[in-house]
C-alpha positions as CSV (number, residue, x, y, z in Angstrom):
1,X,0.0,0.0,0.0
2,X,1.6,3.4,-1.1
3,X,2.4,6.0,1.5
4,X,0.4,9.1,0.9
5,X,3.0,12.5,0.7
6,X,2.0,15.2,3.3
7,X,0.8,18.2,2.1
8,X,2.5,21.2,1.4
9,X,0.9,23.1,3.8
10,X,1.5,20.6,6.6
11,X,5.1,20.2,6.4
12,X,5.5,24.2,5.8
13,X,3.5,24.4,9.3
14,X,5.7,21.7,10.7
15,X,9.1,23.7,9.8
16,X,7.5,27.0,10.5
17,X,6.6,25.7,14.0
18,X,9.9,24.1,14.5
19,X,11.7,26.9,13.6
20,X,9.7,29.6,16.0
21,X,10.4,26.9,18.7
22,X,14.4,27.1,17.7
23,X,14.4,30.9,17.4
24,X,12.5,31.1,20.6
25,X,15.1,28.6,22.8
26,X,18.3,30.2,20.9
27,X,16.6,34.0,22.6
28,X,15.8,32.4,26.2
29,X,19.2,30.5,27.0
30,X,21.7,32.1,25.1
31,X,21.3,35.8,23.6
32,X,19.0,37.1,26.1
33,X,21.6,37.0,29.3
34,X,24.3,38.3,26.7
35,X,21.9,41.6,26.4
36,X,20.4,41.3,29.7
37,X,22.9,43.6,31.0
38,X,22.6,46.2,28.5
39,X,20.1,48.5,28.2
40,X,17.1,48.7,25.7
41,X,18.6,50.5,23.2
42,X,20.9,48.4,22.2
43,X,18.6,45.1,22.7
44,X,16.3,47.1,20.1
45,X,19.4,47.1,17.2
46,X,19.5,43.2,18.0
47,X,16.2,42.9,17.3
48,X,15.9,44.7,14.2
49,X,19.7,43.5,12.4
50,X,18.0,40.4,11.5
51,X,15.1,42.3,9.9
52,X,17.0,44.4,7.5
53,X,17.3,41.3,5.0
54,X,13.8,41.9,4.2
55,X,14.6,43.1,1.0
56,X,15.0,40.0,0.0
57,X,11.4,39.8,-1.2
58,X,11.8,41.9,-4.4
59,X,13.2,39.1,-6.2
60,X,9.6,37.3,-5.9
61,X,9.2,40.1,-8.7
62,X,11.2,38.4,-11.2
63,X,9.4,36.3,-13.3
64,X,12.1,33.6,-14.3
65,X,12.9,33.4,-9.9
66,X,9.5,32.8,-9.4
67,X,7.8,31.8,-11.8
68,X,4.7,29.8,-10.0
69,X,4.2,32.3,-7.6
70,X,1.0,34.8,-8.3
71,X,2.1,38.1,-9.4
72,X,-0.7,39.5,-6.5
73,X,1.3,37.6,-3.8
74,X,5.2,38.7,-5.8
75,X,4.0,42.4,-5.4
76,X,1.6,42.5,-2.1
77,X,5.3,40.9,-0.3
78,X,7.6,42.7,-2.0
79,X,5.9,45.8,-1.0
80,X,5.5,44.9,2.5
81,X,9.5,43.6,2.8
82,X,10.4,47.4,1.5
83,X,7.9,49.2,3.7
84,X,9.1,47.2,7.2
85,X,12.3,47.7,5.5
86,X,12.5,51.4,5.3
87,X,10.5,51.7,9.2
88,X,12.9,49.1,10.7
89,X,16.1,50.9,9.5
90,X,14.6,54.1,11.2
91,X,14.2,52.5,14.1
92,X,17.9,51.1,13.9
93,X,19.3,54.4,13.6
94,X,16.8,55.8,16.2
95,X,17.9,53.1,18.5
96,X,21.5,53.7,17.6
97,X,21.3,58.1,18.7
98,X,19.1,56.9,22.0
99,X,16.8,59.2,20.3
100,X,13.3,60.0,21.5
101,X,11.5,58.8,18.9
102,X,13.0,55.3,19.3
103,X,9.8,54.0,21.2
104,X,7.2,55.4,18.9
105,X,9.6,53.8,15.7
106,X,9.5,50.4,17.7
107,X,6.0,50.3,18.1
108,X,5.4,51.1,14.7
109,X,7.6,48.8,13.7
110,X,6.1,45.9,15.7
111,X,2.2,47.0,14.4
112,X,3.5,47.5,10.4
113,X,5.2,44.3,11.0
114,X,2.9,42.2,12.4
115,X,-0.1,43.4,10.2
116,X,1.5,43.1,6.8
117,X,3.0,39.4,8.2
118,X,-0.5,37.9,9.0
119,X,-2.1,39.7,5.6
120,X,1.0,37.8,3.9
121,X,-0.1,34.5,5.5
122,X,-3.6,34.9,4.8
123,X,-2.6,35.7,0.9
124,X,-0.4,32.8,1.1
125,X,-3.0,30.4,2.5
126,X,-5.6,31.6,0.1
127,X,-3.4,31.5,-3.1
128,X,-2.5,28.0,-1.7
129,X,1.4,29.5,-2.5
130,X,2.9,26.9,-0.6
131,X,3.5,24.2,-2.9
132,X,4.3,26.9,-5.6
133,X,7.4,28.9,-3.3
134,X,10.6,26.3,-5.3
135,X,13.8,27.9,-3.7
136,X,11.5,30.7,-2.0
137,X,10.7,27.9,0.5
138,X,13.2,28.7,3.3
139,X,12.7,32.0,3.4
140,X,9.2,31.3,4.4
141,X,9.9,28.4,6.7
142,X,13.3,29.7,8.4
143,X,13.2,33.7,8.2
144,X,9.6,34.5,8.4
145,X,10.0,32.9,11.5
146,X,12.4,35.2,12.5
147,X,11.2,38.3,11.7
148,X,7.7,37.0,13.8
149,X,10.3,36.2,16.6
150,X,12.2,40.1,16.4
151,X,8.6,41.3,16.4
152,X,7.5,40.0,19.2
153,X,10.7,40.9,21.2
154,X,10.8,44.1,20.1
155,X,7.8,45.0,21.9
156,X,8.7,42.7,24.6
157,X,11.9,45.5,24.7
158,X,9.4,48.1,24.5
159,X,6.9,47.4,26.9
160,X,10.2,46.7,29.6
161,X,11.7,49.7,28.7
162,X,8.6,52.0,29.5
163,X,7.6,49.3,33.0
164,X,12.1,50.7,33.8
165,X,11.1,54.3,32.5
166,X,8.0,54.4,35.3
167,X,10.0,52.5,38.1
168,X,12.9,54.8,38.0
């Protein structure tokens, strides 16, 4: 009796998952103490290094890179990689100065970041793109990941930084 092959979906969850549980123990035992000591600021340009490859979405755009891919779902992430692109590099250099602005940046960052990542999956689940993303698949199982991770942590950063700001 043949063995039936898991769906595409179902093994892109399964990596996704695994790789959000990876991220998440790499934060908790090892990177965390290391910035535990600093001070926000410079846990906030930790957060966002990784997120400045985001870029790398513009090549969905390409035709002969991505050929299966639906030109809505090539344009709606390429659009949303250079849009958390250009916020997240403000809030590196804002981060970077200690300026003011820093906390209003990071939030933004973590709400334009968040929103355009869940309208992203929802494309992606209702284009069925999985089973189309070829050499695109890693990106969405290993970095996309990530940048949900650096999301999360940045507002974890944020929301410590304000509870410090209060205490003190």
């Amino acid at each position: 009796m043949p063995v039936s092959s898991p769906s595409a979906s179902l093994v892109f969850a399964i990596q996704f998952g695994f790789y959000l549980l990876v991220y998440a123990m790499l934060w908790r035992w090892f990177i965390e103490p290391l910035l535990r000591a600093r001070g926000a600021y410079e846990h906030l340009g930790w957060l966002v290094a990784p997120l400045l490859f985001q870029h790398v979405a513009l090549s969905t755009l390409v035709p002969d890179l991505a050929p299966a891919l639906p030109p809505v779902f090539s344009r709606a992430s390429s659009f949303s990689g250079l849009l958390n692109l250009a916020i997240d590099l403000a809030l590196l250099r804002a981060a970077h100065t200690m300026s003011p602005c820093t906390s209003m940046l990071g939030y933004l960052s973590w709400i334009a970041g968040a929103a355009s990542g869940a309208a992203i999956s929802f494309l992606a689940i209702s284009l069925n793109v999985f089973a189309k993303l070829g050499s695109y698949w890693y990106i969405a199982t290993a970095y996309v990941p990530l940048q949900f991770c650096c999301y999360f942590l940045i507002a974890v950063c944020l929301v410590e930084r304000r509870t410090d700001l209060k205490a003190g």
